[in-house]
Residue, then its C-alpha position, 0 to 999 in steps of 0.5 A: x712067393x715073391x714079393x713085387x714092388x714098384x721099382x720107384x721103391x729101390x732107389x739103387x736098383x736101376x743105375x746111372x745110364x752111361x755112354x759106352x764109347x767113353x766107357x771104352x775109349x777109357x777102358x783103352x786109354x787105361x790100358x795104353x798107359x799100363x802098358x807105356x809104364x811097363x815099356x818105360x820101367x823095361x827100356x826108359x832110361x834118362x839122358x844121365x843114365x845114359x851119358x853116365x854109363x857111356x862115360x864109364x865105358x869110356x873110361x873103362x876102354x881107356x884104363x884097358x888100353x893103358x895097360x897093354x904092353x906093346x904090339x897087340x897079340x894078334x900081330x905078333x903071332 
């Protein structure tokens, strides 16, 4: 049989009551910056990045144009 007590006997057994818009508001201001770290590790790259790897580019189209021999090929043909 079950024993009945008076609930003033469990301290834990009744919680804190909570708002529940701040509850949720929280819950999708979690979510939003999840899913701006994932965006950020995807696609964010800093301004060095990317100057550096435009410098590289750079570089790599000017060592290539150095070392054509003349006419490009297309107009000799």
């Amino acid at each position: 049989m079950l024993d009945w007590r008076p609930a003033a006997e469990y301290p834990d057994a009744m919680t804190t009551p909570i708002n529940l818009n701040k509850a949720r508001k929280a819950k999708a201001r979690s979510a939003k910056e999840q899913a701006a770290a994932e965006n950020r590790a995807k696609f964010g790259r800093t301004k060095v990045e990317k100057s550096l790897e435009q410098a590289r580019a750079e570089k790599l189209a000017r060592l290539t144009e150095g070392h054509r021999l003349g006419e490009d090929p297309e107009k000799q043909g």
